[in-house]
Biopython code that builds the backbone (N, CA, C, O; Angstrom):
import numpy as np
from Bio.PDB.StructureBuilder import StructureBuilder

atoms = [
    (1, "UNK", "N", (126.588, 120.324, 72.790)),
    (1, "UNK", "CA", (125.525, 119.883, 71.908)),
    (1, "UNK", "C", (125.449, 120.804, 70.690)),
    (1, "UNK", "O", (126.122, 121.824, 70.544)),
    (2, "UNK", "N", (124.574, 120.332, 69.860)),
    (2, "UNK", "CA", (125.044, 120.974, 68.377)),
    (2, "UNK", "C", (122.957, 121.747, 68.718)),
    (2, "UNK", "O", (122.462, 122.563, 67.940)),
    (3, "UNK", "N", (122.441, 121.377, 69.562)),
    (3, "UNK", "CA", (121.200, 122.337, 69.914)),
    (3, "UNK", "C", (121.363, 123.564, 70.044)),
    (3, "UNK", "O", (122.332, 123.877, 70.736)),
    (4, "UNK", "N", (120.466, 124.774, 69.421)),
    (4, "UNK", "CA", (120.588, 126.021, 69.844)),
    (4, "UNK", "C", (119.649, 126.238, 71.225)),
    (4, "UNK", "O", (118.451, 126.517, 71.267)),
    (5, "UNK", "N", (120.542, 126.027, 72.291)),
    (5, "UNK", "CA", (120.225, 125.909, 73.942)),
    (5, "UNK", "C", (120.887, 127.315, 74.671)),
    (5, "UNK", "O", (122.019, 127.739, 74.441)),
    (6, "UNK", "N", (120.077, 127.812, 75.432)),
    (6, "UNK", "CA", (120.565, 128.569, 76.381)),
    (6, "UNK", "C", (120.796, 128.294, 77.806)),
    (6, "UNK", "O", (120.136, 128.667, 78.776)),
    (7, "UNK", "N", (122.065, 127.428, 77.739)),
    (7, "UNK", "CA", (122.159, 126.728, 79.313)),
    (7, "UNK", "C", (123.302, 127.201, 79.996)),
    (7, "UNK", "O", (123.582, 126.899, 81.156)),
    (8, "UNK", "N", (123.840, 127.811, 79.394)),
    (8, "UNK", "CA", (125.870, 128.040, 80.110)),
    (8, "UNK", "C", (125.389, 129.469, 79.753)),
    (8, "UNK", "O", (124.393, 129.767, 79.094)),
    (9, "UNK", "N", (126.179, 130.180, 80.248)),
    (9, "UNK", "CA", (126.001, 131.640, 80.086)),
    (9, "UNK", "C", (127.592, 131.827, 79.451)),
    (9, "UNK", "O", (128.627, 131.204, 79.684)),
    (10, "UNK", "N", (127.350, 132.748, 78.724)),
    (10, "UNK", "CA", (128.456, 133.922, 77.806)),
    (10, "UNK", "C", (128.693, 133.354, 76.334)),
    (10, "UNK", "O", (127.818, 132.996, 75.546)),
    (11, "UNK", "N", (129.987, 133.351, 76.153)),
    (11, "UNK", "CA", (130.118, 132.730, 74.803)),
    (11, "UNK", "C", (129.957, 134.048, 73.769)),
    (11, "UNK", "O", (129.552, 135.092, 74.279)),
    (12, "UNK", "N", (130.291, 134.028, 72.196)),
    (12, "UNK", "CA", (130.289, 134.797, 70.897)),
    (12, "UNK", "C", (128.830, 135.413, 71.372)),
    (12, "UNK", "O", (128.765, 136.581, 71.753)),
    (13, "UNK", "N", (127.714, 134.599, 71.330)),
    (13, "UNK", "CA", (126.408, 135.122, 71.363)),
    (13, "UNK", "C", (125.322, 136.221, 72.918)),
    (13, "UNK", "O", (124.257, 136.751, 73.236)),
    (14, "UNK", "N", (126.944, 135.845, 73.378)),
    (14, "UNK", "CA", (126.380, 136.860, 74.935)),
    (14, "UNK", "C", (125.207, 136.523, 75.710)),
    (14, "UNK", "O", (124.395, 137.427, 75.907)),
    (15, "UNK", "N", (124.977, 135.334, 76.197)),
    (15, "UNK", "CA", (123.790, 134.642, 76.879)),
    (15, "UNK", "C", (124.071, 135.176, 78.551)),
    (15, "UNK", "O", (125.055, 134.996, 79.269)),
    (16, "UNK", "N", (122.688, 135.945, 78.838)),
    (16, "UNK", "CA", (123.124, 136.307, 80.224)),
    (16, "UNK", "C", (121.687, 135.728, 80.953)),
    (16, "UNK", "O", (120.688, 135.170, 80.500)),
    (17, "UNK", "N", (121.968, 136.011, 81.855)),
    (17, "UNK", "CA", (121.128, 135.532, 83.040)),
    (17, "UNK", "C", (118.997, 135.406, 82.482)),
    (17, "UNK", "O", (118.086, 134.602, 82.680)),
    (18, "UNK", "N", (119.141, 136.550, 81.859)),
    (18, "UNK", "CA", (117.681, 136.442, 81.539)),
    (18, "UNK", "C", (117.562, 135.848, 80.473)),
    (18, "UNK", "O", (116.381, 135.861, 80.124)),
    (19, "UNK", "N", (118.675, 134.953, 79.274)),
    (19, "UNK", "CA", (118.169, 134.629, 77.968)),
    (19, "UNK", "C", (118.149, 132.950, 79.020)),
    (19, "UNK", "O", (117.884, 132.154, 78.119)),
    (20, "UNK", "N", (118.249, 132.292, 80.018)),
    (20, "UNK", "CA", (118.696, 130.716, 80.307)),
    (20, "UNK", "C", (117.174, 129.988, 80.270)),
    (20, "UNK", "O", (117.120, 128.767, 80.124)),
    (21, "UNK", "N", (116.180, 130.628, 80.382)),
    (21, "UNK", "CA", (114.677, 130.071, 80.219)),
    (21, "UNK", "C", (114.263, 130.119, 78.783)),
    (21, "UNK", "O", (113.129, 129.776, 78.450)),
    (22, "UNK", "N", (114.773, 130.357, 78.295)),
    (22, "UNK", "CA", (114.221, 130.805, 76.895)),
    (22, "UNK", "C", (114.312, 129.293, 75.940)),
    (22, "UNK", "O", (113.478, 128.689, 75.265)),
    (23, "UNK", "N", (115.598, 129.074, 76.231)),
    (23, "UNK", "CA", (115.660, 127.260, 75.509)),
    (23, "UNK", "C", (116.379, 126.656, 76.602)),
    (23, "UNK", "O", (117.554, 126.486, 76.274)),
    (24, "UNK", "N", (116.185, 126.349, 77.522)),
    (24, "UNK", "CA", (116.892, 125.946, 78.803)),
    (24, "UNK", "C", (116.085, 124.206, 78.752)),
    (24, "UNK", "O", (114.889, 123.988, 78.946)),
    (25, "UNK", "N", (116.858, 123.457, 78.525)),
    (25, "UNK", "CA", (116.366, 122.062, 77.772)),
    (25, "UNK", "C", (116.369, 121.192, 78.268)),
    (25, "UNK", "O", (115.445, 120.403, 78.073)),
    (26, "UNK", "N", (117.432, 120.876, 79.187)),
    (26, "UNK", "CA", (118.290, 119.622, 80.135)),
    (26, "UNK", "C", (117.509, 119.430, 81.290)),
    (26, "UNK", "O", (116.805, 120.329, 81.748)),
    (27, "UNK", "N", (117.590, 118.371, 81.759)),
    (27, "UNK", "CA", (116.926, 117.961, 83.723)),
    (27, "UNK", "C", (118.125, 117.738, 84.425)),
    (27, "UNK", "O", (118.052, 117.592, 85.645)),
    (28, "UNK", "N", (119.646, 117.668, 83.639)),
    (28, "UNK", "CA", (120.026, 117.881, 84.679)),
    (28, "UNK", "C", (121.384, 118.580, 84.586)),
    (28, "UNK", "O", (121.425, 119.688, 85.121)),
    (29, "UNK", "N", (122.567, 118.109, 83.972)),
    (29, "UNK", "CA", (123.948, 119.289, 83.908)),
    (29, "UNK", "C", (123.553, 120.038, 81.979)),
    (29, "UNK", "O", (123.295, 119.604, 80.856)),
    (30, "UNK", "N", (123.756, 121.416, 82.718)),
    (30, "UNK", "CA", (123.784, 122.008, 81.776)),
    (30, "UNK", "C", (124.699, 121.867, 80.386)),
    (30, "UNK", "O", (125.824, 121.525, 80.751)),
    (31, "UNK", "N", (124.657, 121.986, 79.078)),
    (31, "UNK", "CA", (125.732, 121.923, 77.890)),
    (31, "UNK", "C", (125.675, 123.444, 77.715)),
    (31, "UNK", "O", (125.009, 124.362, 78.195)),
    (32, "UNK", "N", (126.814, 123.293, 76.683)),
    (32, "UNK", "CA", (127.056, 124.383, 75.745)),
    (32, "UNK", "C", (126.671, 124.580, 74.499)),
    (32, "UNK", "O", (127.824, 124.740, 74.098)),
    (33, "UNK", "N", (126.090, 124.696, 73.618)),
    (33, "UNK", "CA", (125.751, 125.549, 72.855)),
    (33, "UNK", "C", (126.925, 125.122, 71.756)),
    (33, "UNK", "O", (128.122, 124.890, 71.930)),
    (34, "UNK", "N", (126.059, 125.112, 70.488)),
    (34, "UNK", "CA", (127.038, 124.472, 69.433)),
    (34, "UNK", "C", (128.524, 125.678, 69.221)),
    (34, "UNK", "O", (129.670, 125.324, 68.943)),
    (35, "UNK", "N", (127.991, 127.300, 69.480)),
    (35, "UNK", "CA", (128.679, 128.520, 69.438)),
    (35, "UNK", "C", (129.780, 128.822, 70.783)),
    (35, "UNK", "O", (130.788, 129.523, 70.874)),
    (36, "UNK", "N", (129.275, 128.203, 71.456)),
    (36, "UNK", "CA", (129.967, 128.208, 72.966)),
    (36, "UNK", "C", (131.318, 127.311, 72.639)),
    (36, "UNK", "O", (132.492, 127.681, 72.676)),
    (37, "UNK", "N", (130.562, 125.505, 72.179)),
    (37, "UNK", "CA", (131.704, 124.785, 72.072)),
    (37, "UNK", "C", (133.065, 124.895, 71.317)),
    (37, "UNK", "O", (134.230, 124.619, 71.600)),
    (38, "UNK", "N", (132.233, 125.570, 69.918)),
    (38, "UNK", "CA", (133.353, 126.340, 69.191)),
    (38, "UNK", "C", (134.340, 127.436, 69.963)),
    (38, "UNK", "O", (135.571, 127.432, 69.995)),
    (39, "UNK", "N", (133.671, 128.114, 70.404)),
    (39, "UNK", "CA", (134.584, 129.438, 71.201)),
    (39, "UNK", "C", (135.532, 128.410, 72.324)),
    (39, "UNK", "O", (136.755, 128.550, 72.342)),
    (40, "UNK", "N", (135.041, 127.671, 72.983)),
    (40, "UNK", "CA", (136.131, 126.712, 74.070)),
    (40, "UNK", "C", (137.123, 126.131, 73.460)),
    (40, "UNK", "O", (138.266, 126.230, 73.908)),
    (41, "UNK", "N", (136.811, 125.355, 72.219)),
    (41, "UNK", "CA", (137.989, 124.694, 71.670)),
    (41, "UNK", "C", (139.147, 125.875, 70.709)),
    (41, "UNK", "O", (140.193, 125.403, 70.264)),
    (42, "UNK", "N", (138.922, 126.883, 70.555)),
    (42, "UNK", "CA", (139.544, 128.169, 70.552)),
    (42, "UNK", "C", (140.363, 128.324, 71.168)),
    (42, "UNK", "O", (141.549, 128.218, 70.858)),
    (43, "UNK", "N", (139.769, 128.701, 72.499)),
    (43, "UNK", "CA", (140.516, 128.619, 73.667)),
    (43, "UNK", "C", (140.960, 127.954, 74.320)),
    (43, "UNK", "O", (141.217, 128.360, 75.453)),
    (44, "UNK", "N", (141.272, 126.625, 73.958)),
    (44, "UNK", "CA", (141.827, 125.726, 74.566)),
    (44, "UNK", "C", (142.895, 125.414, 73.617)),
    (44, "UNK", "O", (143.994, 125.191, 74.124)),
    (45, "UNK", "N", (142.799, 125.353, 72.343)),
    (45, "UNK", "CA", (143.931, 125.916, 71.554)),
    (45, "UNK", "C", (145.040, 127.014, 71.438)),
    (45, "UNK", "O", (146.116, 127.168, 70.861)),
    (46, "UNK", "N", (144.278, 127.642, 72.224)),
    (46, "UNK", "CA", (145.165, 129.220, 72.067)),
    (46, "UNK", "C", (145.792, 128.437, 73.390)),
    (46, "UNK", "O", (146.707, 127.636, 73.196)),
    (47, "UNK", "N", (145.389, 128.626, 74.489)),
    (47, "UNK", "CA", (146.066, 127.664, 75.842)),
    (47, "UNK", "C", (147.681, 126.943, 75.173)),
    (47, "UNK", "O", (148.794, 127.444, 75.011)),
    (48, "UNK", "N", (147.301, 126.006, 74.999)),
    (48, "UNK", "CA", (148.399, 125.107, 74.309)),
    (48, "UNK", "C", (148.907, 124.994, 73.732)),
    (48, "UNK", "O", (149.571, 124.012, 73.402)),
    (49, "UNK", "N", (148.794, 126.222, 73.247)),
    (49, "UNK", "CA", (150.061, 126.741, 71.744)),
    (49, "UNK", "C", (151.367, 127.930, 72.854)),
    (49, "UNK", "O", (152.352, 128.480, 72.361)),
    (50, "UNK", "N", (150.998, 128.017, 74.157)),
    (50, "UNK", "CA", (151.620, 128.912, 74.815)),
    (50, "UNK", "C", (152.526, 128.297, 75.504)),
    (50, "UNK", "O", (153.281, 128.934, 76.240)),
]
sb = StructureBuilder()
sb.init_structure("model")
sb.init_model(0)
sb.init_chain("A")
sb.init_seg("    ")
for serial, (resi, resn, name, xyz) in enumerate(atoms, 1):
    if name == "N":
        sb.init_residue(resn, " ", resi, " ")
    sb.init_atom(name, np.array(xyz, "f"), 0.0, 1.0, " ", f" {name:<3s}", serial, name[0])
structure = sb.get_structure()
């Protein structure tokens, strides 16, 4: 999601266990974070270039 959500933990912005209440948004599977999704497709690039 392009929401600034604290639902997945880690990512560029370092979301740990005590930031997930803070904007914790969903009823039911957690997303990622517009900063998260960026950092995955990174890494899923870097993956497949190997």
């Amino acid at each position: 999601t392009g929401d600034d959500v604290t639902e997945c933990l880690g990512g560029a912005e370092a979301i740990l266990d005590e930031h997930l209440g803070s904007r914790y948004e969903t009823m039911c599977d957690p997303r990622l974070n517009g900063r998260q999704s960026v950092d995955l497709a990174f890494a899923v690039a870097e993956l497949l270039q190997r």
